[in-house]
C-alpha positions as CSV (number, residue, x, y, z in Angstrom):
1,X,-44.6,47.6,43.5
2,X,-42.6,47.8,40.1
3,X,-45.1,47.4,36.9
4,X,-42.8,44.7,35.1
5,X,-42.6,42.8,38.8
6,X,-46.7,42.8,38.3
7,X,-46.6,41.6,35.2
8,X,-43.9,39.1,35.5
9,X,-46.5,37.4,38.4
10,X,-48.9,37.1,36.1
11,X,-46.8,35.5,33.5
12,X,-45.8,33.0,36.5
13,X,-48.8,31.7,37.2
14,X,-50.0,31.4,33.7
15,X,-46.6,29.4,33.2
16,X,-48.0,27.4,36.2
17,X,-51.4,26.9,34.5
18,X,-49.2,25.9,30.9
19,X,-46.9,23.5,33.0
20,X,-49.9,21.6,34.3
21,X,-51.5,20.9,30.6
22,X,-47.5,19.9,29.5
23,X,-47.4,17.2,32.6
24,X,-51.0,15.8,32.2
25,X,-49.2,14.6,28.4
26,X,-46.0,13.1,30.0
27,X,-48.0,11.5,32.7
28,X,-49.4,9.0,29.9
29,X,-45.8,8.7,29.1
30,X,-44.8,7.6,32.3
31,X,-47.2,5.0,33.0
32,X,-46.0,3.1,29.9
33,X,-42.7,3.2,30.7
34,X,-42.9,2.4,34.5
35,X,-45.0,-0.6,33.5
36,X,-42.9,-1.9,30.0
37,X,-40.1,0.3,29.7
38,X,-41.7,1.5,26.8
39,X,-41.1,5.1,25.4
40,X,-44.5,5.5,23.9
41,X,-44.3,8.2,21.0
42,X,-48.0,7.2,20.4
43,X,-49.0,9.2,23.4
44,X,-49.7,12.7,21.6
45,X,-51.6,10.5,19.3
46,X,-53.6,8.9,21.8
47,X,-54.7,12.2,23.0
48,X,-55.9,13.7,19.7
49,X,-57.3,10.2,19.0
50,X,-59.4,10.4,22.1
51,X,-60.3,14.0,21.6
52,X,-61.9,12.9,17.8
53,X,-63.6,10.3,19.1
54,X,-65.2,12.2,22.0
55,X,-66.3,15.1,19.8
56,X,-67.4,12.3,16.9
57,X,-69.3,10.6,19.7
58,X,-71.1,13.6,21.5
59,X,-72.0,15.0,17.8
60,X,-73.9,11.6,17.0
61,X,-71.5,11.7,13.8
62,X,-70.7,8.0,11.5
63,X,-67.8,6.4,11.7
64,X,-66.1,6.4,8.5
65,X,-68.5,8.4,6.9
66,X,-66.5,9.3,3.9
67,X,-65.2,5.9,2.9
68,X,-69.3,4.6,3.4
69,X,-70.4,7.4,1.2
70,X,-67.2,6.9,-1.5
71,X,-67.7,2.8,-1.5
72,X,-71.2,2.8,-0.9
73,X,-72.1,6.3,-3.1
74,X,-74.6,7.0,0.2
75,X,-74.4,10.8,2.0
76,X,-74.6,9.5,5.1
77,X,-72.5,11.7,7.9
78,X,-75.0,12.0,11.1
79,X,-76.8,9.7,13.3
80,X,-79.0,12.8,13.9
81,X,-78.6,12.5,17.9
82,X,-76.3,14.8,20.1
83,X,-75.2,13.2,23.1
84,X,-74.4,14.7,26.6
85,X,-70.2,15.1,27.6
86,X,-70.8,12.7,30.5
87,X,-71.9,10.0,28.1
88,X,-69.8,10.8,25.5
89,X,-67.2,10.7,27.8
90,X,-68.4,7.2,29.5
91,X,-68.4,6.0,25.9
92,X,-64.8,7.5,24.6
93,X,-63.4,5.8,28.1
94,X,-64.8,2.5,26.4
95,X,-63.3,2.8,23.0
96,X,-59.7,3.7,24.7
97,X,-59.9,0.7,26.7
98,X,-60.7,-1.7,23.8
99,X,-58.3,-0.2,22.2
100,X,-55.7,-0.9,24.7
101,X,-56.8,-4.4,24.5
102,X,-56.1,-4.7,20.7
103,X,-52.7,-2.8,20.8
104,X,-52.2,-5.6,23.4
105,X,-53.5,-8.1,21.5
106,X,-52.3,-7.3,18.1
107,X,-48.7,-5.6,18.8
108,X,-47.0,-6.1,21.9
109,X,-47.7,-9.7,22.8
110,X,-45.4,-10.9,20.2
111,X,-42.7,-8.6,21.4
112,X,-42.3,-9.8,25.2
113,X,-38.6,-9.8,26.0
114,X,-37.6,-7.9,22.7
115,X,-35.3,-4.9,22.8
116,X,-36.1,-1.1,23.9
117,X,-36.0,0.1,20.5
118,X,-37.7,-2.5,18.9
119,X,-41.1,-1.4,21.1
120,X,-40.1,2.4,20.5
121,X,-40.3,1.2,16.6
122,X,-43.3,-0.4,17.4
123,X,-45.1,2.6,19.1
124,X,-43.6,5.0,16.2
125,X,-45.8,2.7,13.5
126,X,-48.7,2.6,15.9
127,X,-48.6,6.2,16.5
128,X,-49.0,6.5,12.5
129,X,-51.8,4.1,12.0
130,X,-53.9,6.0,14.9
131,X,-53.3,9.2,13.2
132,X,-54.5,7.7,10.0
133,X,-57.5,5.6,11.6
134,X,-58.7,8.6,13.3
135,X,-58.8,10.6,9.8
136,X,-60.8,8.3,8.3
137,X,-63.0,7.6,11.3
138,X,-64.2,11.1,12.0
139,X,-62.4,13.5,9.1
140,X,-59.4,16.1,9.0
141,X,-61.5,19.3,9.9
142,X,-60.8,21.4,12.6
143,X,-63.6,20.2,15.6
144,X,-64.6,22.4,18.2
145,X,-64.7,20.4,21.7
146,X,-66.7,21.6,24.5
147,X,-68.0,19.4,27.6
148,X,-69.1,22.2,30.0
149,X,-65.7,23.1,30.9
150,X,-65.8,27.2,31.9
151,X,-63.3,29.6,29.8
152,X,-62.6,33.0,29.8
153,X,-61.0,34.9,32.0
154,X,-61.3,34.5,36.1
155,X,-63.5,37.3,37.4
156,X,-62.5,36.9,41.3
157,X,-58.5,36.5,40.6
158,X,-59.1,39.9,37.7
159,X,-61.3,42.1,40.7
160,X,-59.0,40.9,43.7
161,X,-55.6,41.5,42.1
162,X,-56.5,44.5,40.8
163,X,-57.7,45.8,44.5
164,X,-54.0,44.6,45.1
165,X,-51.4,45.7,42.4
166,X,-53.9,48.2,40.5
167,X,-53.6,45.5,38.0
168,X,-55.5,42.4,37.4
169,X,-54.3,39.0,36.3
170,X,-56.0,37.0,33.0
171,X,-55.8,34.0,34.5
172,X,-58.1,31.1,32.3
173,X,-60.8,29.1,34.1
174,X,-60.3,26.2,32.0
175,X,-56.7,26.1,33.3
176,X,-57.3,26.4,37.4
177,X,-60.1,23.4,36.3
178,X,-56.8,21.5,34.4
179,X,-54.4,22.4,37.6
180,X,-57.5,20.5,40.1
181,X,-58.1,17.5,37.4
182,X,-54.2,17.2,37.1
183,X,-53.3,17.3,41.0
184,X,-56.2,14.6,41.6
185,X,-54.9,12.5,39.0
186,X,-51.7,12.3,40.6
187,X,-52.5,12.0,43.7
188,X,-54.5,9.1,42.7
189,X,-52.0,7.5,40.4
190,X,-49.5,7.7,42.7
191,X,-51.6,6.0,45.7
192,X,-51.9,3.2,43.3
193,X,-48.8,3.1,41.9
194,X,-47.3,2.8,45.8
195,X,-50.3,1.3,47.9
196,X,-52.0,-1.3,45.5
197,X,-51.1,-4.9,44.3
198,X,-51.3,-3.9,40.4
199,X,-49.1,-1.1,41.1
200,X,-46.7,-3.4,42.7
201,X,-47.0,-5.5,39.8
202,X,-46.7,-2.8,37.3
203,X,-43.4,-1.8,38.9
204,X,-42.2,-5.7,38.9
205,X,-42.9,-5.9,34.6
206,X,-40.7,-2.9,34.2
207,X,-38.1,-3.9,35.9
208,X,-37.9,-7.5,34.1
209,X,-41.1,-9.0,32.2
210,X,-39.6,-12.7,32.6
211,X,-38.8,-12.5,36.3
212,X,-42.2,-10.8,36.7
213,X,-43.6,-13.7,34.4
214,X,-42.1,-16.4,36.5
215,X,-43.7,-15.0,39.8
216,X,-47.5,-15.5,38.3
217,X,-47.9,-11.5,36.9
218,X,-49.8,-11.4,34.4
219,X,-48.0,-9.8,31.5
220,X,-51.3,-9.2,29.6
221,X,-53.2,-8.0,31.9
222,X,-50.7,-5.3,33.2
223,X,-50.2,-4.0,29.7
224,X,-54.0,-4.0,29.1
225,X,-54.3,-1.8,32.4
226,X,-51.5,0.5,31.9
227,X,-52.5,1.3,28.4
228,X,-55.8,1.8,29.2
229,X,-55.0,4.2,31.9
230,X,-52.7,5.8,29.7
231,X,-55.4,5.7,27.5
232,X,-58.1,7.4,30.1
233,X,-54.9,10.2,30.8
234,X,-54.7,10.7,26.9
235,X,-58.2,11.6,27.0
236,X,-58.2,14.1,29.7
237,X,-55.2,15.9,28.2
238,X,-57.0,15.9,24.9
239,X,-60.4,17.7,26.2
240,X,-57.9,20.1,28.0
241,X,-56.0,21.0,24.9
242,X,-59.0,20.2,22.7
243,X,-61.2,22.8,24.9
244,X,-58.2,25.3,24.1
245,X,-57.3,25.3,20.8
246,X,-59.4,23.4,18.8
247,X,-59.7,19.3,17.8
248,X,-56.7,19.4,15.2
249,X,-54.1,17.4,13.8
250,X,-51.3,19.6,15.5
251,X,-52.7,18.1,18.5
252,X,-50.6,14.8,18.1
253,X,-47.7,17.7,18.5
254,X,-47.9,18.2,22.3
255,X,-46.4,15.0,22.9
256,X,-43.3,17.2,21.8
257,X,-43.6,19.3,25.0
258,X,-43.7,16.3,26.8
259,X,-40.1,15.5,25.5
260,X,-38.0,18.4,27.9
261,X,-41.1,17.6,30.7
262,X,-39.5,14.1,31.2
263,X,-36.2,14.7,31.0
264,X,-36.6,17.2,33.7
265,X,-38.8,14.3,35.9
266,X,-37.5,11.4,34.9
267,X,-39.1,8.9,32.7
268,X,-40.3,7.1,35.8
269,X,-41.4,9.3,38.3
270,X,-45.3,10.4,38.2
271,X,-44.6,13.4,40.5
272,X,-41.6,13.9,38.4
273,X,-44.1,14.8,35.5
274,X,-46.0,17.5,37.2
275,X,-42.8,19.3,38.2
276,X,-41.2,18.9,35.5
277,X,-44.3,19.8,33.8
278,X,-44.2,22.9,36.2
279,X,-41.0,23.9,35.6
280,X,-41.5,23.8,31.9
281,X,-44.3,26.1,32.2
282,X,-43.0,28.5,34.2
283,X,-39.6,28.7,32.7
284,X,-40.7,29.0,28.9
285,X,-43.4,31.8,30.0
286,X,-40.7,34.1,32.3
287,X,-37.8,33.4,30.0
288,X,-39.8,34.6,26.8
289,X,-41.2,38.0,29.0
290,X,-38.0,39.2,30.3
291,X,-35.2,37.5,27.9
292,X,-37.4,37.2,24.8
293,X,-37.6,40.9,23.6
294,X,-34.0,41.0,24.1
295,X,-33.2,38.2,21.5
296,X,-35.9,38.9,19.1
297,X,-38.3,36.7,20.7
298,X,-39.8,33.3,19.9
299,X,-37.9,32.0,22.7
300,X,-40.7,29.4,23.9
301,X,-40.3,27.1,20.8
302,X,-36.6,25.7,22.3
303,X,-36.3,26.9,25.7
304,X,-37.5,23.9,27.4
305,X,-35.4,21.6,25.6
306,X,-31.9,23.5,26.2
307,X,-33.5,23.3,29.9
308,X,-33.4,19.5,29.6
309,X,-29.9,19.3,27.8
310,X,-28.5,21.2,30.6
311,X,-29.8,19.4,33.6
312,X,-29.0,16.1,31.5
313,X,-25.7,16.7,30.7
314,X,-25.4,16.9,35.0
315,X,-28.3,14.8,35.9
316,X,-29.0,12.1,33.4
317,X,-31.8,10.5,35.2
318,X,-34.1,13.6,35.9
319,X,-34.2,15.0,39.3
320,X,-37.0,12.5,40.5
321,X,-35.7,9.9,37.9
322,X,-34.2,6.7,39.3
323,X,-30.2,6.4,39.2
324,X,-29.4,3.2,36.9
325,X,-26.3,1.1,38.3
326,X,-24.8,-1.7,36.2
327,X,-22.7,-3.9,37.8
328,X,-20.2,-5.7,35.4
């Protein structure tokens, strides 16, 4: 078998493995939407938000440390505990859900019925406040996150391969552990979306939150759900990417891939996300190895979204989006 055939497997199915950390983002994105028809630019946010907190949390570290010790002139920074990743993650789970509750509370029950872009303005100034509320809650430094998750190379897929090809594939644990945690999330999402009486509700609110109002859904409570679950799927993309590269403000940035991942799915398709995601993946990596040397390269940083342009300019809603009809 051809060397650059070889190779351009192994950039496949570490596309794959990419694709899958891109959909677990848009998956938060997704939710919200089905549930509000909300485009939650928050969402990158939430996962960096939920990534701090977990590390803050598992490191026994004080909230606001540096405004106590500036108002206060304490030097206070440390609890002097470390907890375990289970209960730190137990506890992170907690703070995202009372914080769905108070974005609830706070924001969006005074816009019920309001325009599209008045919530899109509304999740812009929310995604800046969490930014800015995580800063001071747990500081701007770099945080290294690590819950047990195994990295490094892939022993069995490295020795087998290379009994195969005479070659063998880097392929990351942490992203075959990402590809099982994201195909059991949707798989479980979508049961629930489909199968369950929330879900049906969920799907009603979207579609009109007065005719779902006037049926006896609770408006609140949906919200306070989706969020939270968006929330909980903001958290497991932020330990993925957090495990990866580091706890850092370029975090917030992923929601960026997420952009070309939903325009390929469709903003309200859940296993639209994960192929899209896929796709995105796949494409950015292949495109870069045998197209990328050719135009000097750097070919990942707008791929996916010319990607998306194309397939929206035939294809508005995504390939698993729904088709919108008026009727005037």
């Amino acid at each position: 078998m051809p060397d650059q055939l070889i190779y351009a497997m192994e950039v496949f199915f570490n596309g794959l493995m990419a694709g899958v950390l891109y959909a677990l983002v848009a998956l938060g994105f997704v939710l919200i939407y089905k549930a509000s028809g909300i485009f939650n630019y928050a969402q990158g946010v939430m996962a960096l938000f939920a990534a701090m907190t977990l590390v803050g949390v598992m490191e026994g570290q004080v909230p606001f440390a540096h405004l106590i010790n500036a108002v206060l002139g304490t030097k206070v920074h440390h609890f002097g505990w470390h907890l375990p990743a289970f209960v730190g993650i137990i506890t992170t789970v907690i703070v995202m859900v009372i914080l769905a509750w108070l974005v609830q509370r706070i924001i969006f029950k005074h816009l019920v019925g309001q325009e599209p872009i008045i919530l899109f303005m509304a999740t812009i100034g929310l995604a800046y406040f969490m930014e800015g509320l995580g800063d001071m809650m747990w500081g701007s430094e770099i945080k290294k996150l690590d819950v047990g998750l195994p990295q490094g190379i892939n022993l069995w897929i490295d020795e087998t391969t290379y009994n195969i090809f005479d070659y063998g594939f880097f392929i990351d644990n942490l992203d075959i552990v990402a590809t099982i945690i994201a195909v059991t999330l949707v798989a479980s999402l979508v049961i629930f979306a489909q199968y369950t009486k929330e879900g049906r509700a969920m799907r009603a609110v979207a579609d009109d939150h007065q005719a779902a109002l006037s049926v006896g859904v609770s408006l609140n409570f949906i919200w306070i759900m989706v969020w939270s679950v968006a929330g909980f799927v903001a958290l497991v993309a932020g330990i993925m990417w957090g495990t990866k590269s580091g706890v850092q403000f370029s975090l917030s940035l992923i929601a960026l891939k997420a952009l070309p991942v939903l325009m390929l799915g469709g903003f309200t398709s859940i296993p639209g996300a994960i192929v899209g995601g896929l796709i995105i993946g796949v494409g950015e990596k292949l495109f870069e190895f045998l197209i990328g040397p050719l135009i000097g390269g750097a070919t990942e940083n707008w791929f996916a979204y010319v990607l998306a342009l194309l397939l929206l300019v035939f294809r508005p809603q995504g390939l698993f989006g729904e088709k919108i009809i008026e009727r005037v």
